[in-house]
C-alpha positions in Angstrom: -47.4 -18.2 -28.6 -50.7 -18.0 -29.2 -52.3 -21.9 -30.6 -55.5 -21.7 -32.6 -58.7 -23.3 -30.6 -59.6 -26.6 -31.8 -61.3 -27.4 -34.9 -65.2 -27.4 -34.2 -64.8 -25.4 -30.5 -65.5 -21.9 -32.0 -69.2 -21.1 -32.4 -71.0 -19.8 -35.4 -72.7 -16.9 -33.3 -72.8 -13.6 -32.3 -70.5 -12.2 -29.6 -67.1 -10.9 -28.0 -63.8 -12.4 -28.1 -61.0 -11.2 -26.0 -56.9 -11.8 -26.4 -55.2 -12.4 -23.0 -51.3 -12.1 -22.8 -49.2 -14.8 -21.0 -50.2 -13.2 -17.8 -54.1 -13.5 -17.9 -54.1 -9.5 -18.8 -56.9 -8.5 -21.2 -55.1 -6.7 -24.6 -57.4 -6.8 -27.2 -61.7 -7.0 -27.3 -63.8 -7.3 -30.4 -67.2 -8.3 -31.4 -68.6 -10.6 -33.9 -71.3 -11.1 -36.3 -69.9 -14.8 -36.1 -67.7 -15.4 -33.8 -66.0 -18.7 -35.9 -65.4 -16.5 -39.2 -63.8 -13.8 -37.2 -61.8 -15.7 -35.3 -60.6 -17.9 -37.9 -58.8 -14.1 -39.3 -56.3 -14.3 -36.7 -54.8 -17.6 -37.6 -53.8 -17.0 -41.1 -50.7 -17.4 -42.3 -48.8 -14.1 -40.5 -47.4 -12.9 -43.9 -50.9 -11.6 -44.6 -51.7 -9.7 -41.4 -51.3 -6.0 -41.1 -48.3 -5.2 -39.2 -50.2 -4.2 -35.8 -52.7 -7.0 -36.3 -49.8 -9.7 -36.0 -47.7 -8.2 -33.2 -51.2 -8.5 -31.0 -51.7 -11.7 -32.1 -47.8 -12.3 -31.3 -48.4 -11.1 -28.2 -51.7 -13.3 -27.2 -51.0 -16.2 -25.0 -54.8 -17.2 -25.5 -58.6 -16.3 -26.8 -62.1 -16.8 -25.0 -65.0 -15.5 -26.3 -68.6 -14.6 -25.0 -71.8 -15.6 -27.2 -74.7 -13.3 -27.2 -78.2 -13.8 -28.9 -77.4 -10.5 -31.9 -74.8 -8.2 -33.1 -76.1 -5.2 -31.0 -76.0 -7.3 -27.6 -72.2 -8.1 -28.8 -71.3 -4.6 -29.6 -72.5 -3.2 -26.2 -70.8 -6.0 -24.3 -67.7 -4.9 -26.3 -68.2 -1.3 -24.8 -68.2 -2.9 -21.1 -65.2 -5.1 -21.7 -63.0 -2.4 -22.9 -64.3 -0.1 -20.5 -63.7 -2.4 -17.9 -60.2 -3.7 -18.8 -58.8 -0.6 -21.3 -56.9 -3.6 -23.7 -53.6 -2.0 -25.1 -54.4 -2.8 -29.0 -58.3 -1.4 -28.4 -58.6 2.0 -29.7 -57.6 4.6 -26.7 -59.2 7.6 -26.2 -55.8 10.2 -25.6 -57.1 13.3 -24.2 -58.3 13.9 -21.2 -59.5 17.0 -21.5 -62.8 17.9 -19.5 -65.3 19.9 -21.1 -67.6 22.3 -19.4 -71.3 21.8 -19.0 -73.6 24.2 -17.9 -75.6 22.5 -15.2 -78.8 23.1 -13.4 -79.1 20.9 -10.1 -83.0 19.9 -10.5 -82.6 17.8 -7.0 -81.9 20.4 -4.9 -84.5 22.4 -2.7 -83.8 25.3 -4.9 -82.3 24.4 -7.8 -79.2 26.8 -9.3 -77.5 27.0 -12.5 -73.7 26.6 -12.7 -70.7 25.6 -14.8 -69.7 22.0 -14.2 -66.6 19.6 -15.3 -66.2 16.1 -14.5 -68.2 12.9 -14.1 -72.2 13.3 -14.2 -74.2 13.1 -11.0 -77.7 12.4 -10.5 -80.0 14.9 -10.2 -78.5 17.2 -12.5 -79.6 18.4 -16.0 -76.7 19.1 -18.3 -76.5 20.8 -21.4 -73.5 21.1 -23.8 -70.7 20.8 -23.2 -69.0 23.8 -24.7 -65.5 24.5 -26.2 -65.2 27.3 -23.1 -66.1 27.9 -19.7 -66.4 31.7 -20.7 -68.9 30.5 -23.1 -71.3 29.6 -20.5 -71.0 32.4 -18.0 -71.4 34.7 -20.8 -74.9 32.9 -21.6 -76.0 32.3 -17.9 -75.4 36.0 -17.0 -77.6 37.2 -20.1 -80.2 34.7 -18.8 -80.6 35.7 -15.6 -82.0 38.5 -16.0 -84.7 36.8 -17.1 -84.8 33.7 -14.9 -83.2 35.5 -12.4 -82.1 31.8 -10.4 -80.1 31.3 -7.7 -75.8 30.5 -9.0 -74.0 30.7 -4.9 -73.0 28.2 -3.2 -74.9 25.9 -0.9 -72.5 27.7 2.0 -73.6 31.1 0.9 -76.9 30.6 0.6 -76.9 29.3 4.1 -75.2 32.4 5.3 -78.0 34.7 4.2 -80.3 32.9 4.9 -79.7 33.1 8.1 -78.6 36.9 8.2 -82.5 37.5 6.3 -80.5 39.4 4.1 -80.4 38.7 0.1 -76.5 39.6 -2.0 -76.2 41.8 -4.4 -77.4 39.7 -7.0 -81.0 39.7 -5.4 -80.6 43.5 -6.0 -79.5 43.8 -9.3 -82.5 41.7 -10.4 -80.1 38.4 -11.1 -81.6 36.8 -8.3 -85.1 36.1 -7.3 -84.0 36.0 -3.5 -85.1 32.8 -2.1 -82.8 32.8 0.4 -84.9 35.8 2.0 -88.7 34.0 1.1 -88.8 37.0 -1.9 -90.2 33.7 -3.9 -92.3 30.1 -3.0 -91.2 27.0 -4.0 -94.3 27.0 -6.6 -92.8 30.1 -8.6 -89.6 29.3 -8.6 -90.0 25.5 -9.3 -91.6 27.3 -12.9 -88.4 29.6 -13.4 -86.4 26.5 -13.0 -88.7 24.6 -16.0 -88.7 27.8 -18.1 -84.9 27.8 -18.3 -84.7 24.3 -18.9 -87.3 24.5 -21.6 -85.6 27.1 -22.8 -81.7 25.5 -22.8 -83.5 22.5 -24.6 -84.4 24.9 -27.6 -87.7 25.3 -26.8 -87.2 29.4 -26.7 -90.8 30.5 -28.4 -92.5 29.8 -25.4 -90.3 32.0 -23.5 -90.6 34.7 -26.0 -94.2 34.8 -26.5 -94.9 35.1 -22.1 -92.6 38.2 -22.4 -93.9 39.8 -25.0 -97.7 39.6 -23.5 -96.0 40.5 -19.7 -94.5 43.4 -21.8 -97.7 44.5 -23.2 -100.0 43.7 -20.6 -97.7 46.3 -18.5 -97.9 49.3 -20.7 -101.9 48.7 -21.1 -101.6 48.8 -17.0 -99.4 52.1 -17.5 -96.8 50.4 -15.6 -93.9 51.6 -17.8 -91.0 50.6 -15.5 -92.2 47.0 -15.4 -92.9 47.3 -18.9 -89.1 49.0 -19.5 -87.6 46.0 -17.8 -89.8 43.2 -19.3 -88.4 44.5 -22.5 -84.4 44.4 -21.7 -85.4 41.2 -20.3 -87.2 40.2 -23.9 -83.7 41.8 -26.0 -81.7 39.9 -23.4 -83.0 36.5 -24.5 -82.9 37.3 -27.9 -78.9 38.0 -28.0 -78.6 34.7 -25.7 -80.6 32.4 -28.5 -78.8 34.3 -31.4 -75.9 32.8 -30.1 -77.2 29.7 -31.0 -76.8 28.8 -34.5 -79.8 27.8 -36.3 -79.1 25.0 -38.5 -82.4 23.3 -39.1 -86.0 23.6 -38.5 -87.3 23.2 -34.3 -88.2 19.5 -34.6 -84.7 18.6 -35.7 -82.3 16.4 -33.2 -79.3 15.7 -34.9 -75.4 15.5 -33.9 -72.7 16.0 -36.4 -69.7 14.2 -36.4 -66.7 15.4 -38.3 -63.0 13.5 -38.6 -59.5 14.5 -39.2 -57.1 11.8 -39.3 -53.6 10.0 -40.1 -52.3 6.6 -39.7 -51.8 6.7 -36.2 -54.4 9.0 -34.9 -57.7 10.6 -34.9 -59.6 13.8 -34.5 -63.5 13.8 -34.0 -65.6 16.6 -33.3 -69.4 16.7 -33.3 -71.7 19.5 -32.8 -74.8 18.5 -31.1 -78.5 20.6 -32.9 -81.4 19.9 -30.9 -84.9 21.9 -32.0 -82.9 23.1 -34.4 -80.1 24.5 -33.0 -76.3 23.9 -32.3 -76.3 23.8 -28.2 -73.0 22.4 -27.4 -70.2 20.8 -29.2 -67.5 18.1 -28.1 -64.1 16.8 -29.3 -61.1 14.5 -28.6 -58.7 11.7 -29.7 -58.4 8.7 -30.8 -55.2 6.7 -30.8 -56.0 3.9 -33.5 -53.3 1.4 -32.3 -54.8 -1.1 -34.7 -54.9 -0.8 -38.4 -58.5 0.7 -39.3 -60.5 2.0 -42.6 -62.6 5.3 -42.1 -65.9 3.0 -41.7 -64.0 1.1 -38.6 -62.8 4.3 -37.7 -66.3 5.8 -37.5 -67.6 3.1 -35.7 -64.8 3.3 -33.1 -66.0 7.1 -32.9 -69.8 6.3 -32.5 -68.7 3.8 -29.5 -67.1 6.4 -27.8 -69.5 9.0 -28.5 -72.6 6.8 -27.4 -71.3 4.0 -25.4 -72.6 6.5 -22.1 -75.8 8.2 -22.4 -74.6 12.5 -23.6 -75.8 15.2 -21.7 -77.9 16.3 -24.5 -79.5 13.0 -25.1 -79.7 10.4 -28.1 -80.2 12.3 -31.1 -83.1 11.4 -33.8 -80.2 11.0 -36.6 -76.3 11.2 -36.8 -74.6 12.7 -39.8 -71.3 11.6 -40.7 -69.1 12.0 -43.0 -68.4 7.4 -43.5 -70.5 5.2 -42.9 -69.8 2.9 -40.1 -69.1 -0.9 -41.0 -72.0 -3.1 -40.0 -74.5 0.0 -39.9 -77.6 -2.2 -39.4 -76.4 -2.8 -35.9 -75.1 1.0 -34.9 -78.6 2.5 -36.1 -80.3 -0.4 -34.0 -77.9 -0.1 -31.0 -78.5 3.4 -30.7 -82.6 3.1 -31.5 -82.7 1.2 -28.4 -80.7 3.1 -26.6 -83.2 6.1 -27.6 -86.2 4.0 -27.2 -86.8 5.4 -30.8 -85.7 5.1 -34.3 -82.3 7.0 -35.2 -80.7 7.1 -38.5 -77.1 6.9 -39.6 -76.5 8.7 -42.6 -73.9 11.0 -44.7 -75.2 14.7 -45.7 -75.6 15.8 -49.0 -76.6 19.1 -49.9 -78.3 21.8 -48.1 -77.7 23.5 -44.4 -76.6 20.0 -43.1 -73.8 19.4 -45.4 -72.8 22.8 -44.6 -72.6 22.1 -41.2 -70.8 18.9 -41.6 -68.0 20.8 -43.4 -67.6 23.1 -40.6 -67.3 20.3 -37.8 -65.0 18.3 -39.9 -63.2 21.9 -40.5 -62.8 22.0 -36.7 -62.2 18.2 -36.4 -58.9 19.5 -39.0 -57.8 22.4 -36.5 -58.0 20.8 -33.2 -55.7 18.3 -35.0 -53.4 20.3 -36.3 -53.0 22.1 -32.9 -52.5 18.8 -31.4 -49.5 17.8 -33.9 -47.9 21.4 -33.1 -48.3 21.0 -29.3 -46.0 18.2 -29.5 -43.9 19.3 -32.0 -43.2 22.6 -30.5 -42.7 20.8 -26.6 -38.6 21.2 -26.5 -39.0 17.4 -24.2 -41.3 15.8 -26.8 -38.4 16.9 -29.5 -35.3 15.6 -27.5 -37.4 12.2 -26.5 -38.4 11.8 -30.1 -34.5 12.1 -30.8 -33.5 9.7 -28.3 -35.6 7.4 -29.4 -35.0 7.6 -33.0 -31.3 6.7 -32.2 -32.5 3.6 -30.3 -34.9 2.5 -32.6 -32.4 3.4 -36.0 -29.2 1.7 -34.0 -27.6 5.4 -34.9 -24.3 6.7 -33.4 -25.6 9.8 -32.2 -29.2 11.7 -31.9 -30.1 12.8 -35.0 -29.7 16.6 -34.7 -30.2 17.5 -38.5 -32.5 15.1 -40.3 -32.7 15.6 -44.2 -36.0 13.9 -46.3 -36.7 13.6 -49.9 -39.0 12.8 -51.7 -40.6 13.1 -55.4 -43.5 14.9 -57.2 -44.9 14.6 -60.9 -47.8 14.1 -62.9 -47.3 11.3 -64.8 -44.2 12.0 -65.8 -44.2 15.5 -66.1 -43.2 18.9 -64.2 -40.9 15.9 -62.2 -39.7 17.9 -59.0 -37.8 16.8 -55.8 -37.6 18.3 -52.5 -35.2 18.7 -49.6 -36.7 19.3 -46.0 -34.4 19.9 -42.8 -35.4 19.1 -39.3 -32.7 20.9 -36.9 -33.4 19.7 -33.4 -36.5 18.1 -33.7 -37.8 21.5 -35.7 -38.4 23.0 -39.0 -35.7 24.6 -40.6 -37.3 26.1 -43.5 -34.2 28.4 -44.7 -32.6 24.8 -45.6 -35.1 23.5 -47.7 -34.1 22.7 -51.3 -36.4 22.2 -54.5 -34.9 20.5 -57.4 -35.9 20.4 -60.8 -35.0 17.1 -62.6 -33.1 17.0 -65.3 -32.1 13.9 -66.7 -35.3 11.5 -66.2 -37.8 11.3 -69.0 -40.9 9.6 -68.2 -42.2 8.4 -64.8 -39.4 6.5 -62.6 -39.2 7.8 -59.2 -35.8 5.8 -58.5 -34.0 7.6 -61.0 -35.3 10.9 -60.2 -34.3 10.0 -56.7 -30.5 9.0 -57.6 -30.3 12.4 -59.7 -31.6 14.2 -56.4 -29.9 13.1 -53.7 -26.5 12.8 -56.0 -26.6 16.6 -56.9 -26.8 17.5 -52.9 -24.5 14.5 -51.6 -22.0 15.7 -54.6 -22.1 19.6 -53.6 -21.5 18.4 -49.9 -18.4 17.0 -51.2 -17.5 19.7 -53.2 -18.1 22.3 -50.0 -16.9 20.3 -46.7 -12.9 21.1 -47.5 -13.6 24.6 -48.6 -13.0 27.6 -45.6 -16.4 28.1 -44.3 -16.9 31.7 -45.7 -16.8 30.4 -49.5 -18.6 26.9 -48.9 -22.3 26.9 -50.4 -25.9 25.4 -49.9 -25.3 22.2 -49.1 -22.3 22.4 -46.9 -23.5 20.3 -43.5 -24.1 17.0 -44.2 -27.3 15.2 -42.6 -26.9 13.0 -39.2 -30.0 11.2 -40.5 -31.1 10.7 -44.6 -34.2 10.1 -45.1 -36.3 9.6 -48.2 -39.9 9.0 -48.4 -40.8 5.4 -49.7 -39.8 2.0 -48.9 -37.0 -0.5 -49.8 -36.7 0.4 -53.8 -36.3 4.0 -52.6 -33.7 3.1 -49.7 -31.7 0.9 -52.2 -31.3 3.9 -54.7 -29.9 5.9 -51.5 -27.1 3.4 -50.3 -26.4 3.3 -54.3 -25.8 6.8 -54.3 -23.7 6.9 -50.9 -21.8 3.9 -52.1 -21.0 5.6 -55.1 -19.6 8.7 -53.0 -17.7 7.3 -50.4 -20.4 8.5 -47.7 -22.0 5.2 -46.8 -19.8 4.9 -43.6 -20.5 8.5 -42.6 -24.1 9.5 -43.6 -26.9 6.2 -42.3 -29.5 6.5 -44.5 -33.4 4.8 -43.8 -37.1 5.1 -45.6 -40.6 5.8 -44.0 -43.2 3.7 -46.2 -46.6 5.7 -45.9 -48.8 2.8 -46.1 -48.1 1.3 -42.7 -45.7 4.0 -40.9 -42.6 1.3 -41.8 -38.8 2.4 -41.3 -36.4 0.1 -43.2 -33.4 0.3 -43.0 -30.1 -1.0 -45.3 -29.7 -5.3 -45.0 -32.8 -5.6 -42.8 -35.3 -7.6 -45.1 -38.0 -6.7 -42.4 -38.7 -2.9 -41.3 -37.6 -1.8 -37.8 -40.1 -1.7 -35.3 -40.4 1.9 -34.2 -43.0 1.9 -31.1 -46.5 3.3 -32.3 -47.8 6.5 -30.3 -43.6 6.9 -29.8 -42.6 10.9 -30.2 -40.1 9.4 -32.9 -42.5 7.9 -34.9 -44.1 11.1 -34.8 -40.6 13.0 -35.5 -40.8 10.9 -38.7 -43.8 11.1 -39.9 -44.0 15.0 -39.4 -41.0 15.4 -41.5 -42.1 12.8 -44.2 -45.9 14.8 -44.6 -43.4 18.3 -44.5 -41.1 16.9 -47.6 -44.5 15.6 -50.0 -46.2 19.0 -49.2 -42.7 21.0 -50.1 -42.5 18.6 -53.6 -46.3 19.1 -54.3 -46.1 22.7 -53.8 -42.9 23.1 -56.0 -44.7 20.9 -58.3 -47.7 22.7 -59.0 -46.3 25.7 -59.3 -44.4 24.9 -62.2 -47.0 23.2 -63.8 -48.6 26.3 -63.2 -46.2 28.3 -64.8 -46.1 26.3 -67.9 -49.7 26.0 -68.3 -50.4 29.9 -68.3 -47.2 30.2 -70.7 -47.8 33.2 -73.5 -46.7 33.8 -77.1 -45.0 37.1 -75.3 -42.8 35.0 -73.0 -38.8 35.1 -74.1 -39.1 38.2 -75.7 -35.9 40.5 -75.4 -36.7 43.5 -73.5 -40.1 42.4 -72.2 -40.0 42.0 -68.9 -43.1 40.7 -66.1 -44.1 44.0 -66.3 -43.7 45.5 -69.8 -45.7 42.0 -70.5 -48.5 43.3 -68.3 -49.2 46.9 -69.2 -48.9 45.9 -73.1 -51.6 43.2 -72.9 -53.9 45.7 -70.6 -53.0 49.0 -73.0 -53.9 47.1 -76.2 -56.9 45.1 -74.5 -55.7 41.4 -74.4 -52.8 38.7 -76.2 -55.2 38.5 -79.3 -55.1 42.8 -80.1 -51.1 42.7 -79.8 -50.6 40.0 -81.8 -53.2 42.2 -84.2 -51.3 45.6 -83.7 -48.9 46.9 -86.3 -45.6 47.8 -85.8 -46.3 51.3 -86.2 -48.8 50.7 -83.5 -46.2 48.8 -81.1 -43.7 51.9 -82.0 -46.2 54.5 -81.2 -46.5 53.8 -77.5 -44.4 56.3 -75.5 -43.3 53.9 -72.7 -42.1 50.8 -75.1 -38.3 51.6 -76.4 -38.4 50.9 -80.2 -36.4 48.1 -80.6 -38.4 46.2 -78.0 -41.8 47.0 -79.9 -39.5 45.6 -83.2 -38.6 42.4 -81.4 -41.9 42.1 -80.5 -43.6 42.4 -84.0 -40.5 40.0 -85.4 -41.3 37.6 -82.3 -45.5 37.4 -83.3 -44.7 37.6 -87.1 -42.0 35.0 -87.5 -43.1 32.3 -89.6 -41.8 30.0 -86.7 
């Protein structure tokens, strides 16, 4: 267990502290303004740390700490510490996904442009990286043609160069033939600095030398050359209208957007240098750790900058929270840059735009993420394995059942049922419930009427042969309702009340921190973060509030768009329609005569009659 450091021994300074287990291993970093007011956090009475926070402090065996002369010296020695020892309650970086770069190998004799993954090497410019390979061999074949740059390999090169005969590529005109001595090192040393003046945004110059080659070539009446120097000219044109302009060409900005839950996150950021978006790059982030959306910001800007990009340190970074401590990420990352860079949060204009794009994608490539596991059939039957173990259930929960409530304040009160079969959706179960018998705002009770209208048709259904039995004939493996111990007490009521509180078990997800409680446990049940159960649960959990909010909202929709024509006899959806379009609105048929109503040919008279009566009445 871990014993607080003597009184006094904790200095009031800058720096990192580190958690070691009873093994020496390193499970948690974290930097301080003050090392003795952070510190002190950890050794508060337990009842007041977030769940997370006190299982890594149960876990410590001891703390040391490292002082520093500032904050930004103790945030970048935090970056090297977890780097080095990857601590279990740090924030973890989940995919390992390689982007592609498009690379141009600047140390070689003769340079060559090329699609790269992996680690950086030296003497290598990169630019990107880019959501797909295809991306970049779509762009490096356009440009070509006018930096027409070696792409084989050193091997082939070798080959023909010792044949003294150029490939195909020389011959097509993608190629320059250096292999052959078609081009000195001089010429093709200024191809290589065009392209990379060119990939850095800097495409006017490049536009302006073909144009005048273009021109000078038809004053020389050398229309071939002049034919090619033009598809040459249209050729880079398509290549930078690829590029989206964003900004004007002194602009160096990256844009970070976030999507995120509880337990996870989802950054993407678009890098726009001279103006333009030249690569993008995106992963996740498993939180571990309790964290706001400033900490989680800050934890993205650490991953994001803790190694130098491809593209560079950008002049500003827009995001969409500002980090905690923000004085020290704008000065980290001036230094890194060796000039200033700003922090900030978009607000109108061509940036914010763009920021609602990249968080847009940030949204997607989370979305795809959640469906990749939930659709994997041995993510589904781990997630049920685990869920019994965790829940102490009899079986694998093959059909899970979650409620859960919707109003606005008080009103339009709704309830939903959602079904997981197997670890899936199983939408042709799902069940909407109007209340009935709760007035006023009180979830519990609108929860008891719920869940006893289905448990009380299961009982109605289960002895009946199993062509007459009805909706709510299978009874769950797994009940579920969304909230925490109020809402689980209401449940084992309501089973108790049935007889089904041997046969059904019954447990509540509380949103706040991911808890499962379940009946005579005071504390929740300890279901292992980053687990594919506690992603089982939470999936069904965010599936029963958007089924209850949908349900919702369309009632209050209903009722808020109610007409004097509704409850008419004889005046249907459609009769409704045509009659408010014929006479030219609500207002002209409440106007119109009976003899008016009568008069149309399509309206039977007694449904014209009940209509005058109906806008007449003195009621």
């Amino acid at each position: 267990m871990l014993e607080r450091p003597p009184a006094g021994t904790i200095p009031d300074t800058p720096g990192s502290y580190q958690f070691k287990d009873a093994d020496g291993r390193v499970i948690y970093v974290g930097k301080a303004k003050s090392l003795r007011q952070r510190l002190s956090n950890y050794f508060q009475n337990p009842a007041n740390l977030p769940p997370r926070t006190f299982q890594m402090v149960s876990t410590a065996a001891s703390v040391e700490w490292i002082q520093v002369r500032n904050e930004v010296e103790a945030l970048m020695l935090e970056y090297s510490l977890i780097k080095q020892h990857r601590p279990r309650f740090n924030v973890r970086l989940v995919d390992d996904k390689s982007y592609p770069f498009l690379a141009v190998t600047v140390s070689d004799e003769w340079p060559r442009p090329m699609v790269m993954r992996g680690r950086r090497r030296k003497g290598v410019r990169y630019f990107g990286p880019y959501a797909h390979a295809y991306a970049i061999r779509d762009t490096l074949d356009e440009l070509l043609r006018t930096f027409p740059l070696r792409t084989c390999s050193d091997a082939k090169f070798g080959r023909h160069e010792r044949l003294g005969k150029p490939c195909l590529l020389f011959h097509i005109e993608k190629c320059s033939g250096p292999c052959v001595g078609e081009i000195d090192h001089d010429s093709y040393r200024r191809l290589v600095d065009e392209l990379l003046e060119f990939l850095d945004g800097d495409t006017q110059p490049v536009l302006d030398r073909l144009a005048a080659q273009m021109t000078a070539a038809a004053d020389s009446l050398e229309f071939e050359q002049a034919a090619r120097l033009r598809d040459r000219l249209a050729t880079v044109r398509r290549a930078i209208e690829r590029q989206q302009m964003v900004g004007d060409r002194s602009e160096d900005v990256d844009v970070v957007g976030i999507a995120e839950d509880e337990l996870e996150a989802s950054a993407q950021v678009f890098f726009v240098r001279k103006g333009r978006v030249v690569g993008r790059f995106g992963f996740l982030l498993d939180k571990v750790m309790d964290l706001t959306p400033d900490q989680t910001i800050a934890a993205v800007l650490e991953q994001l900058y803790g190694d130098e990009p491809a593209v560079g340190y950008p002049k500003a970074v827009l995001v969409p929270t500002l980090p905690e401590d923000i004085d020290v990420y704008q000065e980290w990352l001036t230094m890194q840059r060796g000039s200033r860079v700003d922090i900030r949060i978009p607000q109108r204009g061509p940036k914010r735009q763009l920021a609602e794009t990249v968080t847009q994608n940030a949204q997607e490539a989370f979305n795809r993420h959640r469906l990749k596991r939930a659709s994997d059939h041995n993510s589904r039957a781990k997630a049920l394995n685990e869920l019994q173990d965790a829940l102490h259930l009899p079986a694998a929960p093959l059909r899970i059942e979650c409620y859960d409530m919707s109003h606005l304040q008080g009103t339009d009160y709704v309830g939903s049922m959602v079904v997981l079969e197997d670890g899936l959706p199983r939408k042709q179960e799902y069940r909407r419930f109007k209340i009935r018998t709760v007035a006023g705002n009180d979830d519990f009770a609108a929860m008891e009427e719920v869940l006893t209208r289905r448990l009380t048709n299961y009982l109605a259904d289960r002895d009946k042969p199993p062509a007459e039995r009805g909706r709510f004939a299978y009874p769950p493996q797994l009940l579920l309702v969304d909230g925490g111990k109020g809402q689980l007490g209401v449940a084992v009521k309501v089973l108790e009340e049935l007889g089904l509180a041997d046969e059904i078990p019954v447990a509540s997800l509380a949103k706040r921190f991911e808890e499962v409680y379940l009946p005579g446990r005071s504390e929740p049940v300890e279901v292992r973060r980053g687990s594919e159960a506690l992603f089982l649960l939470q999936r069904i959990r965010d599936e029963s509030h958007r089924f209850a909010i949908t349900y919702h909202r369309e009632l209050r929709g209903k009722r808020m768009t109610r007409s004097v024509l509704d409850g008419i006899p004889g005046l249907g959806d459609k009769r409704k329609q045509r009659l408010v379009k014929e006479l030219g609105g609500v207002r002209a048929v409440q106007a119109a005569d009976l003899a008016t109503l009568q008069a149309l040919p399509w309206l039977p008279d007694s449904v014209a009659g009940a209509v005058y009566d109906a806008l007449h009445s003195p009621a």
